[in-house]
C-alpha positions as CSV (number, residue, x, y, z in Angstrom):
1,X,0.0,0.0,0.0
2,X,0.9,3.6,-1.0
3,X,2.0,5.7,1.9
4,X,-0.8,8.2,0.4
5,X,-3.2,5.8,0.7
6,X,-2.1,4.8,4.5
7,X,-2.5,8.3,5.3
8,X,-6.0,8.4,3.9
9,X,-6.9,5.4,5.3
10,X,-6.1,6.9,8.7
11,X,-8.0,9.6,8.7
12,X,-10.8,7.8,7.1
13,X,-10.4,5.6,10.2
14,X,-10.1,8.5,12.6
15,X,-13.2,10.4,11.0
16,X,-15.5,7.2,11.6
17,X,-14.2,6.4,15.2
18,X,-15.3,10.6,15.4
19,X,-18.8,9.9,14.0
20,X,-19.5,7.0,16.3
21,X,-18.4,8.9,19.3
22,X,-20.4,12.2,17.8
23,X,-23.7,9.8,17.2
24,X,-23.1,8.8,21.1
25,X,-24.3,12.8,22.0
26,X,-26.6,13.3,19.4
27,X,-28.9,10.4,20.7
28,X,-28.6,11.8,23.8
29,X,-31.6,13.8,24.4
30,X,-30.0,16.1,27.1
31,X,-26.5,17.0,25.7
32,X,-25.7,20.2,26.3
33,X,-24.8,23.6,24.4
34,X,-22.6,26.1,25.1
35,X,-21.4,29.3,23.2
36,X,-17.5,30.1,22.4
37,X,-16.2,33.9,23.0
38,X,-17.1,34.1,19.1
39,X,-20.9,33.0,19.8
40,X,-20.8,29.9,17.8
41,X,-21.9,26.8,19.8
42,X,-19.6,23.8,21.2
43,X,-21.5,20.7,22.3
44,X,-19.6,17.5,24.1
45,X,-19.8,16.3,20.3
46,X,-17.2,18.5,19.2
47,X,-14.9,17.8,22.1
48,X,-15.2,14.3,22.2
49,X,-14.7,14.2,17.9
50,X,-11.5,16.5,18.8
51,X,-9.9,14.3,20.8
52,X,-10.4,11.2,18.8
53,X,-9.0,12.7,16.5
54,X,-6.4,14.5,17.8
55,X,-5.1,11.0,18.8
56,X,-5.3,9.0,16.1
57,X,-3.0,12.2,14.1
58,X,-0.7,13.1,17.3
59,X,1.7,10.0,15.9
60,X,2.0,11.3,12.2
61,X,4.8,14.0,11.3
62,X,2.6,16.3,10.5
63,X,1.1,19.4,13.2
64,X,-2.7,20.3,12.9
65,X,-4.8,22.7,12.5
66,X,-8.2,22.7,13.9
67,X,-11.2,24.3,15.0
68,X,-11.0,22.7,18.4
69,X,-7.7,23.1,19.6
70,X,-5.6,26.6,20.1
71,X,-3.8,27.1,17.1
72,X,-0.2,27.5,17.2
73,X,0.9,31.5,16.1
74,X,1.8,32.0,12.2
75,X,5.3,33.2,13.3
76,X,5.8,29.0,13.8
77,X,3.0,27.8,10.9
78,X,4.4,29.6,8.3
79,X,7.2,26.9,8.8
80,X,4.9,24.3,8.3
81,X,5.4,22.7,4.8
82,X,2.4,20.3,5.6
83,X,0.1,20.0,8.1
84,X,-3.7,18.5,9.5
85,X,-6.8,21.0,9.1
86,X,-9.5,19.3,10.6
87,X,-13.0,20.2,11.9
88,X,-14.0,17.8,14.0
89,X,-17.8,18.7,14.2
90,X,-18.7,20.9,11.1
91,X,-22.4,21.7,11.3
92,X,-23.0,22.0,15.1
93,X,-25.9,24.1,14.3
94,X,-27.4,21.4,12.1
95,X,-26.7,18.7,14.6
96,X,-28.7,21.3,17.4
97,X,-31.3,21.6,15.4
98,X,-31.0,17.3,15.0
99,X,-31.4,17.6,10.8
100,X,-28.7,15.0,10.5
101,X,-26.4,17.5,8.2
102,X,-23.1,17.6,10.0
103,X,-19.9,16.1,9.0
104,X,-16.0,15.2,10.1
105,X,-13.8,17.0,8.3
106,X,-10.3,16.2,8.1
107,X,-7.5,17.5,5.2
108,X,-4.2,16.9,4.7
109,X,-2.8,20.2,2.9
110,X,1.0,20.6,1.6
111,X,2.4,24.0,0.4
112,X,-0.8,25.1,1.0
113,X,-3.0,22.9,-1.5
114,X,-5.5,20.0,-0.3
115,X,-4.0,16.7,-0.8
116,X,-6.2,14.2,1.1
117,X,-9.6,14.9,2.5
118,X,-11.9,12.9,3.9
119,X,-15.9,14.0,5.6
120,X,-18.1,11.9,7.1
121,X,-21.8,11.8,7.6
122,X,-22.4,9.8,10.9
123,X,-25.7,9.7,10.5
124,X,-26.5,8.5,7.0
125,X,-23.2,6.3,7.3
126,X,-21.8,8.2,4.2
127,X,-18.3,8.9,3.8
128,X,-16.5,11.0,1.1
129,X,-12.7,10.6,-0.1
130,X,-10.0,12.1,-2.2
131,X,-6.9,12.1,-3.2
132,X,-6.1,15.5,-5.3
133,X,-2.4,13.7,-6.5
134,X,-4.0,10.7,-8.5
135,X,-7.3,12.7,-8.9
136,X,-9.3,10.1,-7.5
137,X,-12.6,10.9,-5.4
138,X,-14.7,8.0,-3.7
139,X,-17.8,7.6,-1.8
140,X,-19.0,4.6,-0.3
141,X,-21.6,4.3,2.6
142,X,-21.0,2.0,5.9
143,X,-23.2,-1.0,7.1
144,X,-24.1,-1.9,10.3
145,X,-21.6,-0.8,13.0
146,X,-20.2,1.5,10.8
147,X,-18.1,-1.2,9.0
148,X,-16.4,-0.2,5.8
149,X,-16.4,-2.4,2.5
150,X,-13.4,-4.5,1.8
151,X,-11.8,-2.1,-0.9
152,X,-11.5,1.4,-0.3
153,X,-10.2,2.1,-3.6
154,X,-12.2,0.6,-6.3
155,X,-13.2,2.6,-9.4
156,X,-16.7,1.1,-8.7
157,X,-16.8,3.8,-5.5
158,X,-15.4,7.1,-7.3
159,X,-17.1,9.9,-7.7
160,X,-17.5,12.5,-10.8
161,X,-19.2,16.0,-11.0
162,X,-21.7,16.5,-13.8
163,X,-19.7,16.2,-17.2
164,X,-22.6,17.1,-19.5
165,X,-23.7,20.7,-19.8
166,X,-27.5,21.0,-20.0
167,X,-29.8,24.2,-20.1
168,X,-30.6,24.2,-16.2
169,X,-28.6,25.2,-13.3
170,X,-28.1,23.2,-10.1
171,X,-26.6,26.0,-7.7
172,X,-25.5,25.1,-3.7
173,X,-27.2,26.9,-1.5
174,X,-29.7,28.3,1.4
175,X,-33.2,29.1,1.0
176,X,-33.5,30.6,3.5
177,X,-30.1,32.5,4.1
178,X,-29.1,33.8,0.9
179,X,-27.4,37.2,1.0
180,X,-27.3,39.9,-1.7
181,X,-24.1,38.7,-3.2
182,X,-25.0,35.4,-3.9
183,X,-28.3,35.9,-5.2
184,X,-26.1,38.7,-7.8
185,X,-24.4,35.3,-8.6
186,X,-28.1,33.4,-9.6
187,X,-29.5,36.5,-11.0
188,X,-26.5,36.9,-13.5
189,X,-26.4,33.3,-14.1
190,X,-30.2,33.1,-14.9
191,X,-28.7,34.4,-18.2
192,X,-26.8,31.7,-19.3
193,X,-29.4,28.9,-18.4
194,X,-33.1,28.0,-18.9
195,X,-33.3,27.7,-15.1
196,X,-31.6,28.0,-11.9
197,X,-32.3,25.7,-8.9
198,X,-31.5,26.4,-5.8
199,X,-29.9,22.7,-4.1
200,X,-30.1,23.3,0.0
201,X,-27.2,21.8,2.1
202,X,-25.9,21.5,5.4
203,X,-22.2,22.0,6.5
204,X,-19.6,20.7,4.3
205,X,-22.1,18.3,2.3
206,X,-22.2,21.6,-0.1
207,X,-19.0,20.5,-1.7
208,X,-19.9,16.7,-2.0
209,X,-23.0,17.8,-3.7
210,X,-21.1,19.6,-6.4
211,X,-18.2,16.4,-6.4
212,X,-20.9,13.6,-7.0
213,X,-22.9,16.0,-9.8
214,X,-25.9,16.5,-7.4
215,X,-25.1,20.0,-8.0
216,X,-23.5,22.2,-10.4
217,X,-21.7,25.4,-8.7
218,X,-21.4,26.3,-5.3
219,X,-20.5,29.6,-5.0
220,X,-20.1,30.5,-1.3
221,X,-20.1,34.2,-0.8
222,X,-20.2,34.5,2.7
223,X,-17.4,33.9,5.9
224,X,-15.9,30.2,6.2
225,X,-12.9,29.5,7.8
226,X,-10.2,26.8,6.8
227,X,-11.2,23.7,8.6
228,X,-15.0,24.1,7.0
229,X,-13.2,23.7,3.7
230,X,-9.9,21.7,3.1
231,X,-11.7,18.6,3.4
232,X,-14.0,19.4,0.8
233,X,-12.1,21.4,-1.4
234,X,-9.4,18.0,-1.7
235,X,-12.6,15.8,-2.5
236,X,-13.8,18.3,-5.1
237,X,-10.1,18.6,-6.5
238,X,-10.0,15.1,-6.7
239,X,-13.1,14.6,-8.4
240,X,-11.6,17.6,-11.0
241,X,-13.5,20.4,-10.1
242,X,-12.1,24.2,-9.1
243,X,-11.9,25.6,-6.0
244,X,-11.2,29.0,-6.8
245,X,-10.7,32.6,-4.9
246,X,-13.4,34.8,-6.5
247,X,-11.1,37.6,-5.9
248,X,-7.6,36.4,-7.5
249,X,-8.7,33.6,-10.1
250,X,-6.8,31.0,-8.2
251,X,-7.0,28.2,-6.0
252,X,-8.2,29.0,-2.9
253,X,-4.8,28.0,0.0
254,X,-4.4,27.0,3.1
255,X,-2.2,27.5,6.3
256,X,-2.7,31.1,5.7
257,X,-1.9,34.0,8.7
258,X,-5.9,35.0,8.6
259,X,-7.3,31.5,9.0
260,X,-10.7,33.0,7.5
261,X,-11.3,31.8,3.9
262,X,-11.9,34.8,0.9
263,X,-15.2,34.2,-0.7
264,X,-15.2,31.2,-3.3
265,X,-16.6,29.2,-6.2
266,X,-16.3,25.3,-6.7
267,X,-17.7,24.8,-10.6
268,X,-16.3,22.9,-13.3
C-alpha cells in the first residue's frame, strides 16, 4: 500500500471512530450547548470528535490545525510545509437543530493545497474521499456498526461531477439565508441557463453535492474559515472540479496568517 493511501486510510479511520463517538451525544436527548467567545456553539460532540481525532494524528509527522484546539501562532506555521486542518464537528448548528447534516472533516494540505480529504456523515453512514495527487474521489456508505467495505479504492466507488452541460442550473445553497451577493451570482447566471435551482445543504455536504454531480456550482459568498473547507475542497479537486478565490482567479490556499477563507466558487 501507497504511503498516500495509508495516510487516507487513517483519517478515514479517525473520521469514523469521530462519528461513532459524535452519534453517542446526538442520541442523547439532554446533551448540552454552550457558546465560544465568538458565539458559535460547542457541544460535548465536538470535544469528544477532537480528541479522537487528535489522537489518532498526534503520531503522524505532520502538526494540525483545527477548529478545536488553540492554534499555534503563524510566526511557527508559516514553517509548516504540511500540516492536518481538521473540523471535527462541522455543522454544530445542524446537529442542534437534530437535521442529521453535520460532518468530520479532516484535510491533509501541503504548500498550501489540499492533498487528502476525507468527511463523514455519521448519521447516514456516508463517507467521502480524495486524493487531489491521483485525482481520484470516492464515496461509499457503511453498514451496520459502521463497517467499511473490503476495498476502499475501487473505481466502482469514485465519484464524478456533472460532465454534461445541460440548459438548467443546479446551484448550492440556502433558502432561507441567501445574501445579496449570492443571489447577484443566480440573477447573472439566470442568463446563461433555462433555469436556476437552488440545491439546500448543510455543513460541508455543499461540496460533495457539487463532487458527485448532485449540483453544479457552489458559489459561497459568505465567511468560512479553513477547517470548513480543506476537506472538501481536496474531495472536489480530486473529483476535477475548481476551488477558486473569487477575488484572484486562483486556488483557494491553506495555512494562511488569517485563518478566514476569501469568498469562493467550486464549478467545473
Amino acid at each position: 500500500m501507497s504511503k498516500t493511501n495509508e495516510l487516507l486510510e487513517l483519517i478515514i479511520d479517525a473520521s469514523i471512530q469521530a462519528g461513532k463517538a459524535i452519534l453517542e451525544v446526538y442520541n442523547d436527548p439532554d446533551f448540552s450547548v454552550e457558546l465560544k467567545k465568538d458565539q458559535s456553539p460547542l457541544t460535548e460532540a465536538d470535544l469528544a470528535s477532537s480528541t479522537i481525532i487528535n489522537d489518532f494524528l498526534k503520531n503522524t509527522p505532520y502538526p494540525i490545525i483545527s477548529e478545536e484546539i488553540k492554534n499555534e501562532s503563524y510566526a511557527e506555521r508559516r514553517e509548516w510545509e504540511t500540516c492536518w486542518i481538521v473540523d471535527p464537528l462541522d455543522g454544530t448548528k445542524e446537529f442542534i437543530k437534530r437535521n442529521g447534516e453535520f460532518t468530520v472533516n479532516i484535510a491533509l494540505c501541503k504548500d498550501s493545497v489540499p492533498l487528502l480529504g476525507v468527511i463523514y456523515v455519521p448519521v447516514l453512514k456516508e463517507l467521502y474521499y480524495g486524493d487531489a495527487v491521483s485525482s481520484k474521489a470516492y464515496k461509499v456508505i457503511l453498514t451496520g456498526d459502521h463497517q467499511l467495505p473490503e476495498s476502499l479504492f475501487d473505481d466502482s466507488n469514485r465519484i464524478y461531477p456533472t460532465q454534461t452541460a445541460t440548459g438548467n442550473l443546479r446551484v448550492v445553497g440556502s433558502r432561507s439565508h441567501m445574501n445579496q451577493d449570492t443571489l447577484d451570482f443566480i440573477e447573472e447566471e439566470k442568463k446563461n441557463y433555462n433555469a436556476v435551482e437552488i440545491v439546500s445543504k448543510g455543513s460541508s455536504l455543499k461540496f460533495c453535492l457539487v463532487a458527485e454531480g448532485k449540483a453544479d456550482v457552489y458559489p459561497r459568498f459568505a465567511p468560512t474559515m479553513e477547517w470548513d473547507t480543506a476537506a472538501g475542497h481536496c474531495i472536489c479537486k480530486a473529483a476535477g472540479l475548481k476551488v477558486t478565490n473569487v477575488k484572484t482567479n486562483r486556488e483557494l490556499e491553506y495555512n494562511k496568517e488569517n485563518l478566514l477563507n476569501p469568498y469562493f466558487l467550486v464549478s467545473r
